[in-house]
C-alpha positions in Angstrom: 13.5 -62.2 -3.9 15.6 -64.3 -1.4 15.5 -61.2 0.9 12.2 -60.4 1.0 11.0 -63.8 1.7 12.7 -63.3 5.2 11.7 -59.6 5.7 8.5 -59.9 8.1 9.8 -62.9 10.2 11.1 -61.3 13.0 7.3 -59.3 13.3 5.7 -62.5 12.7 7.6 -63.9 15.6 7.5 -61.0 17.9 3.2 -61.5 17.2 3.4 -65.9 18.0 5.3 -65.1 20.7 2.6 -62.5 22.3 -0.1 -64.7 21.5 1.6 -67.5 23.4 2.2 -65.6 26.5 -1.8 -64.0 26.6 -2.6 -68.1 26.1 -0.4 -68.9 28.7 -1.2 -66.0 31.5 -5.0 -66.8 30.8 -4.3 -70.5 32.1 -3.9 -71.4 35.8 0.1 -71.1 35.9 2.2 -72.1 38.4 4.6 -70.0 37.3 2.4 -66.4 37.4 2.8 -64.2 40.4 -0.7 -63.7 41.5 -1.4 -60.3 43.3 -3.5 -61.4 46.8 -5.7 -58.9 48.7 -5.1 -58.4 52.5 -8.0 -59.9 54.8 -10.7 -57.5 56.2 -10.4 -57.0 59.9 -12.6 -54.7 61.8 -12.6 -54.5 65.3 -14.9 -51.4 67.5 -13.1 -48.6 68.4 -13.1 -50.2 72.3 -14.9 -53.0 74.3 -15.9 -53.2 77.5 -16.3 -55.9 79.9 -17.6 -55.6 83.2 -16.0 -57.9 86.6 -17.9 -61.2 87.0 -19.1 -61.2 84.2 -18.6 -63.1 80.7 -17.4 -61.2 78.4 -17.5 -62.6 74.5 -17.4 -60.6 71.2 -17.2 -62.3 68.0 -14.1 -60.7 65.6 -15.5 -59.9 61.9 -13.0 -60.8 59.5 -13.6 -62.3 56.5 -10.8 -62.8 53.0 -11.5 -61.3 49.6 -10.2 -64.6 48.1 -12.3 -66.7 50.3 -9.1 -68.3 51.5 -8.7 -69.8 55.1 -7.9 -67.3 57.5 -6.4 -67.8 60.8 -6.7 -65.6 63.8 -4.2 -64.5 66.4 -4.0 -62.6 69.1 -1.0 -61.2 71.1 -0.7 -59.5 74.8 -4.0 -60.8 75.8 -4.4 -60.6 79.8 -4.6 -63.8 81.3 -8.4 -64.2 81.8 -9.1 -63.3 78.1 -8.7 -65.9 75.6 -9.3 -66.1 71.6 -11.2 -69.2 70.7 -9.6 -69.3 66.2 -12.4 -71.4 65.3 -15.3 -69.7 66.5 -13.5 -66.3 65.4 -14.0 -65.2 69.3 -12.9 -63.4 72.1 -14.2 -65.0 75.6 -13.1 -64.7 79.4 -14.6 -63.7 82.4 -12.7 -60.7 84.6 -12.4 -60.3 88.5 -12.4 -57.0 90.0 -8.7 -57.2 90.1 -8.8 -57.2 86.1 -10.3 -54.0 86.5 -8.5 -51.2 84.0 -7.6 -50.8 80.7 -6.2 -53.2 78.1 -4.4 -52.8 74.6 -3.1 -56.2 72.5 -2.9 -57.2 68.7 -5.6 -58.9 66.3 -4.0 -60.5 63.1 -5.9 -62.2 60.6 -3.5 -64.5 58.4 -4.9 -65.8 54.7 -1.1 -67.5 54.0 -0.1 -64.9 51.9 -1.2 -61.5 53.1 -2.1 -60.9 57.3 -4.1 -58.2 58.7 -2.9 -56.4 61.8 -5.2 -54.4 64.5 -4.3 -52.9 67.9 -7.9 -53.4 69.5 -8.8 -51.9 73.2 -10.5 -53.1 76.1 -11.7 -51.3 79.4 -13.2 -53.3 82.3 -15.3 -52.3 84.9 -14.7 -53.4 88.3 -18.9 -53.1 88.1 -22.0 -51.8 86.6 -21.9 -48.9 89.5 -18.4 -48.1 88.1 -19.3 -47.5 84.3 -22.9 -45.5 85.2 -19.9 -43.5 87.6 -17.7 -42.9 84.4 -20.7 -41.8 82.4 -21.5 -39.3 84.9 -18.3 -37.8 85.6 -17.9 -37.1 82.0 -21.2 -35.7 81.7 -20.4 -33.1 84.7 -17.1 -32.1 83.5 -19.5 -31.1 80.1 -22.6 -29.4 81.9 -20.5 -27.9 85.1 -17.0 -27.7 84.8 -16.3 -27.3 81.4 -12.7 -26.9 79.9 -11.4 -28.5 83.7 -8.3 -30.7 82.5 -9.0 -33.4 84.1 -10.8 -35.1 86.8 -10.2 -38.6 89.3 -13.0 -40.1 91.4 -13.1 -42.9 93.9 -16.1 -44.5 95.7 -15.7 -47.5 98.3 -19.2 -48.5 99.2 -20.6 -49.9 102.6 -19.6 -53.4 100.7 -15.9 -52.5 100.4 -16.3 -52.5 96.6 -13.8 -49.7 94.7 -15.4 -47.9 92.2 -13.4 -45.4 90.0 -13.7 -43.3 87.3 -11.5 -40.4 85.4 -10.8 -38.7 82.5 -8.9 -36.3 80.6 -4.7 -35.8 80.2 -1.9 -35.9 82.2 -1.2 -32.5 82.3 1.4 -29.5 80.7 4.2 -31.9 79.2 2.6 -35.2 79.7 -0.9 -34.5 77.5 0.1 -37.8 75.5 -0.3 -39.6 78.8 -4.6 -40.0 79.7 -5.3 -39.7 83.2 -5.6 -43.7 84.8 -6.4 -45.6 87.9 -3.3 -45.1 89.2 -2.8 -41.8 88.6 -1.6 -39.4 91.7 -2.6 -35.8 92.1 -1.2 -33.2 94.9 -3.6 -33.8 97.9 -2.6 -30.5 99.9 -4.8 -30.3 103.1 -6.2 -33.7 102.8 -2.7 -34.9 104.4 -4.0 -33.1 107.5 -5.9 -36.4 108.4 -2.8 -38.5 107.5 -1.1 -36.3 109.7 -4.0 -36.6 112.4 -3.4 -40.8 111.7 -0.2 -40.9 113.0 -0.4 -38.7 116.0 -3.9 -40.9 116.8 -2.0 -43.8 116.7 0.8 -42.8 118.9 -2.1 -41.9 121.2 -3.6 -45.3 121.1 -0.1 -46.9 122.0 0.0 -44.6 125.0 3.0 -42.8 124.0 1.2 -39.3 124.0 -1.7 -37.6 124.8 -4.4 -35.4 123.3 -3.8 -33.2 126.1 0.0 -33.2 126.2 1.4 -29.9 125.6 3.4 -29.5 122.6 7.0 -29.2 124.9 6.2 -32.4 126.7 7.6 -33.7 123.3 9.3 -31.0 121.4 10.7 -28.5 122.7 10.0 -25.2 119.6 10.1 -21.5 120.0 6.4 -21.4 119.0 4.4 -18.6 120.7 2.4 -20.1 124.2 4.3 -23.8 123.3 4.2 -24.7 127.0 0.1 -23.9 126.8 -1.0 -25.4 123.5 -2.0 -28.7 123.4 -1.7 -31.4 120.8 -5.5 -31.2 120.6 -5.5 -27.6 120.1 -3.0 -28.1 117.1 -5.3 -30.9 115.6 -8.1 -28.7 115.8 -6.5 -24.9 115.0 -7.7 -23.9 118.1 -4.0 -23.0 119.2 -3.8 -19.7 118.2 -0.6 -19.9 116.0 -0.2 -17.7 113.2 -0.6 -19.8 109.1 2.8 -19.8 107.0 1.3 -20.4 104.1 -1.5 -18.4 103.7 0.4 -15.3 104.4 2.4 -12.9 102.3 5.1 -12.4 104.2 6.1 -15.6 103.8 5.4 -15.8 100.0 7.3 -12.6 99.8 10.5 -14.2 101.7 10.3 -17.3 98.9 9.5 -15.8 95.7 13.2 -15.6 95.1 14.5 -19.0 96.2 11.6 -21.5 95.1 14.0 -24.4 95.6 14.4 -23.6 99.3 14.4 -26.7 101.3 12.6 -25.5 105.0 13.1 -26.9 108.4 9.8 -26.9 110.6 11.5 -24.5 113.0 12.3 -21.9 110.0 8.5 -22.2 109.1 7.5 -21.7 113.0 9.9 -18.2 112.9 7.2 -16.6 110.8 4.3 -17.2 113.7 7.3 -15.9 116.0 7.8 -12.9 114.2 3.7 -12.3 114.2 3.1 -13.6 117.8 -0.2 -15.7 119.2 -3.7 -15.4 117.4 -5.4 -15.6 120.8 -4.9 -17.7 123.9 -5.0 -21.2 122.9 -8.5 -23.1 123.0 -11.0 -19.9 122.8 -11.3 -19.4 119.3 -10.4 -21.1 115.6 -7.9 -20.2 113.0 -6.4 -22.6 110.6 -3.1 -23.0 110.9 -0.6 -25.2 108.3 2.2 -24.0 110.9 0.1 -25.7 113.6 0.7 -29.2 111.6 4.0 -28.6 110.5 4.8 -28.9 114.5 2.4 -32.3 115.0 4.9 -33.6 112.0 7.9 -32.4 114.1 6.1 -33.8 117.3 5.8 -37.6 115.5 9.3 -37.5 115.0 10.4 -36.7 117.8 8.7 -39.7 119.7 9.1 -42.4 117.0 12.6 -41.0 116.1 11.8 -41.6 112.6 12.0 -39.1 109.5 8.4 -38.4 109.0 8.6 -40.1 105.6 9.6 -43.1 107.2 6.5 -42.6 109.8 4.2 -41.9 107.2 5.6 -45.4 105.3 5.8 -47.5 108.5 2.5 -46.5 110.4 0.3 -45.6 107.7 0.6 -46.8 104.2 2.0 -50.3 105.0 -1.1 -50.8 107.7 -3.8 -49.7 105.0 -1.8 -51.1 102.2 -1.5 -47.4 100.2 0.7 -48.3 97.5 0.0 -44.8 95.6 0.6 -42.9 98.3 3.9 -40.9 99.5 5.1 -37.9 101.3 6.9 -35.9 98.4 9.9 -33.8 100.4 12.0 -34.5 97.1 10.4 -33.8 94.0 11.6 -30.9 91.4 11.0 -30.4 87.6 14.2 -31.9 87.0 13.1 -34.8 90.0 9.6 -34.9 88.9 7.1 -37.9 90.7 6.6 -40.2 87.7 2.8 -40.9 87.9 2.0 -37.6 89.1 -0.8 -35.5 87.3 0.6 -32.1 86.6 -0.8 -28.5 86.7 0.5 -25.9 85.4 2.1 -25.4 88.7 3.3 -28.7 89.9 6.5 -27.9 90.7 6.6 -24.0 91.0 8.1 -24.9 95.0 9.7 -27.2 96.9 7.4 -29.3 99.2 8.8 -28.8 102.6 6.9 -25.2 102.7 4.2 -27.8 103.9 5.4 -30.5 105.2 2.9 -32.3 107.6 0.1 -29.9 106.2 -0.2 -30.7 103.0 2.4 -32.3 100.6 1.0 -35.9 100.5 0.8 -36.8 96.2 -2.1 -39.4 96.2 -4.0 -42.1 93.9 -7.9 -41.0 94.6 -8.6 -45.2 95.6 -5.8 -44.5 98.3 -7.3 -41.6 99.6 -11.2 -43.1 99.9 -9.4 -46.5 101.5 -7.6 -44.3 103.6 -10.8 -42.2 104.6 -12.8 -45.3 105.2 -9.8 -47.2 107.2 -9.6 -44.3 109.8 -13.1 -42.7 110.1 -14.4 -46.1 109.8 -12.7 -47.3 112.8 -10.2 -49.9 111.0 -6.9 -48.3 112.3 -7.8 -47.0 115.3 -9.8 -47.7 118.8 -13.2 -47.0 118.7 -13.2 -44.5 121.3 -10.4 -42.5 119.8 -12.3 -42.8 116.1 -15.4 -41.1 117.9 -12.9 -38.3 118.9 -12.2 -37.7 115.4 -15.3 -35.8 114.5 -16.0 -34.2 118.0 -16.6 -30.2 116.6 -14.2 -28.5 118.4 -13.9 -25.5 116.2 -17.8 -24.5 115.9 -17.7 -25.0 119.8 -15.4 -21.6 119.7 -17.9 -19.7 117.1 -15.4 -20.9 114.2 -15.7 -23.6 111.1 -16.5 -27.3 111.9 -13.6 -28.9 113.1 -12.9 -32.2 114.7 -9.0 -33.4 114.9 -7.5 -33.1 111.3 -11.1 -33.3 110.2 -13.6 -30.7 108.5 -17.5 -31.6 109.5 -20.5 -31.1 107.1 -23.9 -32.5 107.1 -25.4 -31.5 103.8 -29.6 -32.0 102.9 -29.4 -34.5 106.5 -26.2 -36.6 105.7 -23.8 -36.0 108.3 -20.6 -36.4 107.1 -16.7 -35.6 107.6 -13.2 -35.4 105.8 -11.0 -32.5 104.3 -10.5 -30.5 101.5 -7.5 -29.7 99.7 -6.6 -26.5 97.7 -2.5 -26.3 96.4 -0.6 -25.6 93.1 -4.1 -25.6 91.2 -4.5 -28.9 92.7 -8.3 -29.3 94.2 -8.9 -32.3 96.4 -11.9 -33.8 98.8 -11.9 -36.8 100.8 -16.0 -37.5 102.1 -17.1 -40.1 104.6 -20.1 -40.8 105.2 -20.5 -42.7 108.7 -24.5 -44.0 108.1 -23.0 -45.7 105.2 -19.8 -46.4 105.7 -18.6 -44.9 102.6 -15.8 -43.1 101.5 -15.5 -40.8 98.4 -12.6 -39.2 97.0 -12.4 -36.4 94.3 -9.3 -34.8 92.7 -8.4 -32.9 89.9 -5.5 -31.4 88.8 -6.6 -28.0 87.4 -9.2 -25.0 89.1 -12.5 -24.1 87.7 -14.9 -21.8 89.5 -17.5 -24.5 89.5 -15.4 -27.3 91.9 -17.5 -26.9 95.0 -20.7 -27.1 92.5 -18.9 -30.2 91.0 -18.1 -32.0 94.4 -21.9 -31.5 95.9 -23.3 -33.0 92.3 -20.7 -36.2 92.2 -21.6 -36.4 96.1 -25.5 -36.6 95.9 -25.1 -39.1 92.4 -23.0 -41.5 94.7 -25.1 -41.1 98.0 -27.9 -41.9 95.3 -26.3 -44.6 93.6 -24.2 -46.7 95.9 -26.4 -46.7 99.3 -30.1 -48.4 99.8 -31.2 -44.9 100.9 -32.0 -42.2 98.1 -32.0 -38.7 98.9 -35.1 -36.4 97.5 -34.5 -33.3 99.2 -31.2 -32.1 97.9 -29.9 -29.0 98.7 -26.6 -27.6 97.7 -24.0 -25.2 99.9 -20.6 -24.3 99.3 -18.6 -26.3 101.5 -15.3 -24.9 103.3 -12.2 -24.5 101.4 -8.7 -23.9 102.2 -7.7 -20.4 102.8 -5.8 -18.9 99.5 -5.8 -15.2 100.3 -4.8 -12.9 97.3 -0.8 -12.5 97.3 0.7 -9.7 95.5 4.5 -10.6 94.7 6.3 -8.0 92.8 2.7 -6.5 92.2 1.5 -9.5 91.0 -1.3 -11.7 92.1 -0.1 -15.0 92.9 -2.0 -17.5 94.6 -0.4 -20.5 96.7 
C-alpha cells in the first residue's frame, strides 16, 4: 500500500511544475527573453536635389513595438544634415555639390537597429536634370545598345551642365560612367595642339607664316615651303600616317611600339608631297605630329610638360592629360574603355590625337580658346578663318572644323579613334560650348550629335530654333584597312 501511495508523485509534480511556469511566462517577467522586431525603414530607391535649392525629404520609419526610435545617419556631405526629431533630411547644395552621393540610414529601437544605404544625385540645375532625361531618352530612340554616353554644356552664363550614363566599359562594367569620367578625345587634341602653337604666336616667338625649318629642322617633303599655317590648316600637302595602310601594316606586329615624330614623318617620305603646299586640302595627323615637334623645339619642353604648363594649368583642366604612357598593364584609372582602349600605343598620334579627356574639360576648354579667354582677340578671329573651303576642300580654320548648321554658325572638331567618338561645338552668338563623347560606335553618332546639339541650342540660349535641319557633319578619315585580310579600322 505504502508504495502505491508514492507511485504518481513524480507525474503530479512534473504537471505543478508546468502549470507554474505557463503562470509565470504569461506574467510580465523580468526574467523572460522577449523576441523584438527590427524597425521599418524605407527610403526611395534615389533622391534628387537640385543646386540652390532646399532640399528636405522626410525618412518613414516607424517600430512594430511602438518603442522610441532614434535616427542616424553616417557619410552625409557637409551641406546635408539629419534633423532626429523631425525624422528629416535638410540642406541646401551649391553647384560645387553637384554629383552623386551614397551614406547610411539607421533606425535604432534599443534593441534591434535598421540599416539602409540611401542615394542622392544633385543637379548643378534644372537645365542639367531636363539634359539627363534627354540624353537617356536619345540613347533609347537613336542610338540604342551604344555603351555609353558623356555630355557637357557651359552656357553663355558660364554655368556647367552635364549629364551621362551607362558603364565603364569591357572589365570595368561594375564601375557607371560619372562626371569625371575621361574618354579618348582623338582629333579633338588638334585644337589643344592649335592652343599651344597660338600661344607661342601671341608671345612673339613664332609665326603663322614661319616655315616649318625656321624651328625644326625634319626630312618632311617641301619642309623649307610649308608653313606653320599650312600645317594648322592641312593645306601642306603631307601625306596622313594614320589613315593609311601602309603604316597599319608596318604596326600590326609590334602594337607596343613606342614612335618618334621623325619615324612617323618617314612614311609621308616614302610617299612624297600631296601637292604644293597651300593649293589644296588633305588632312594630315603627320602634319600635327610636326606642330607637336615644332612646340618643343621652341619651349624646349617635352610636349607633355607643354601641354601641362601652357594649357591645362591656365584653364584649370584637371581631367585632362596627354597619354604617351598608358598600356593594359599601365591602364589610365578613370578612363572609359572600349573594346579597343589599349589595342596601340599612343605615340602613333602624338600631337593629333591622343589627349584622354573629362567632356566638362573639353567644353571649358572649347569656350576658353574660341571664346577669346587664352588668347588675343585678333589671333582668336584667326581661329575660324576657312582656309580649307578657300582651296575647294572641307571647312577648316587652324586646328578647327567650321559648320553652320539650320543658320548657327559654329566651329570645333571631331574625334574618331579606338571606337572612341568625340565632338567639341562652339557656338560664337552664344558663347557656348558643348562637348559629346562616348566610348563605343553606333551608326547613328552624327544623327545623335545634331539631336543633343539643337535640344541644347533650344534649351540653354534665349533664341529657339524652328527651322531645324539635319546634315552629317565631317568626320575623321577611317579608311577600310585590310591587315592579314582582315578589316581593321584605326
Amino acid at each position: 500500500m505504502t508504495q502505491n501511495r508514492y507511485r504518481h508523485r513524480p507525474r503530479f509534480l512534473f504537471l505543478l511544475f508546468l502549470a507554474a511556469f505557463i503562470g509565470v511566462s504569461s506574467c510580465d517577467n523580468p526574467f523572460r527573453s522577449k523576441t523584438y522586431e527590427y524597425p521599418e525603414l524605407l527610403l526611395p530607391r534615389s533622391m534628387t536635389a537640385f543646386a540652390g535649392e532646399e532640399f528636405s525629404h522626410v525618412i518613414n520609419a516607424s517600430d512594430p513595438q511602438n518603442r522610441t526610435l532614434d535616427l542616424f545617419a553616417d557619410g552625409l556631405p557637409a551641406w546635408l544634415k539629419l534633423i532626429p526629431e523631425e525624422n528629416r533630411l535638410t540642406g541646401t547644395p551649391s553647384r560645387e555639390d553637384a554629383g552623386q552621393y551614397q551614406f547610411e540610414i539607421t533606425a535604432d529601437n534599443g534593441k534591434k537597429a535598421t540599416r539602409q544605404t540611401a542615394r542622392l544625385v544633385v543637379y548643378a540645375s534644372r537645365s542639367e536634370y531636363e539634359l539627363q532625361q534627354k540624353i537617356e531618352t536619345s540613347l533609347d530612340v537613336i542610338t540604342p545598345g551604344l555603351r555609353g554616353l558623356s555630355v557637357a554644356v557651359i552656357d553663355g552664363e558660364g554655368d556647367l551642365s552635364i549629364a551621362f550614363t551607362g558603364d565603364m566599359g569591357p572589365g570595368l562594367t561594375h564601375r557607371r560612367v560619372d562626371r569625371e569620367s575621361q574618354f579618348r578625345i582623338a582629333s579633338v587634341t588638334k585644337p589643344m595642339t592649335t592652343a599651344l602653337i597660338l600661344k607661342l604666336v601671341d608671345e612673339g616667338r613664332l609665326g603663322l607664316d614661319d616655315v616649318v625649318t625656321d624651328h625644326y629642322e625634319t626630312q618632311l617633303p617641301n619642309a623649307n615651303s610649308i608653313t606653320i599655317r599650312q600645317l594648322l590648316s592641312h593645306t601642306a600637302g603631307v601625306f596622313d600616317h594614320l589613315n593609311a595602310n601602309v603604316f597599319w601594316s608596318t604596326f600590326s606586329s609590334n602594337y607596343s611600339r613606342i614612335w618618334t615624330v621623325e619615324e612617323l614623318v618617314q612614311f609621308a617620305v616614302q610617299n612624297g608631297s600631296l601637292f604644293t603646299p597651300g593649293t589644296s586640302y588633305r588632312y594630315s595627323n603627320t602634319g600635327f605630329c610636326v606642330l607637336g615637334a615644332v612646340v618643343e623645339a621652341i619651349t624646349e619642353m617635352e610636349l607633355e610638360e607643354a601641354y601641362q604648363t601652357m594649357l591645362f594649368e591656365p584653364m584649370g583642366l584637371q581631367h585632362t592629360l596627354y597619354d604617351n604612357f598608358s598600356s593594359s598593364t599601365h591602364p589610365i584609372e578613370n578612363l572609359a574603355r572600349s573594346g579597343r582602349a589599349y589595342q596601340y600605343h599612343l605615340s602613333a598620334a602624338g600631337a593629333s590625337g591622343a589627349m584622354v579627356a573629362s567632356p566638362s574639360d573639353v567644353a571649358s576648354f572649347g569656350r576658353q580658346f574660341y571664346g577669346g579667354r587664352y588668347l588675343s582677340r585678333e589671333l582668336t578671329d584667326e581661329i575660324s578663318v576657312n582656309i580649307g573651303g578657300r582651296v575647294g576642300g572641307q571647312n577648316y580654320g587652324l586646328g578647327t572644323r567650321i559648320w553652320n548648321i539650320s543658320g548657327i554658325p559654329h566651329h570645333g572638331h571631331t574625334g574618331s579613334l579606338m571606337d572612341y567618338r568625340s565632338i567639341l561645338m562652339y557656338i560664337p552668338e552664344f558663347d557656348l560650348s558643348i562637348a559629346i563623347h562616348a566610348h563605343d560606335t553606333h551608326t547613328s553618332w552624327s544623327t545623335l550629335v545634331n539631336d543633343l546639339f539643337f535640344y541644347v541650342v533650344n534649351n540653354f540660349t534665349p533664341k529657339p530654333v524652328t527651322d531645324i535641319y539635319y546634315i552629317d557633319r565631317e568626320e575623321e578619315p577611317v579608311p577600310e584597312i585590310r591587315i592579314n585580310d582582315e578589316i581593321w579600322i584605326p
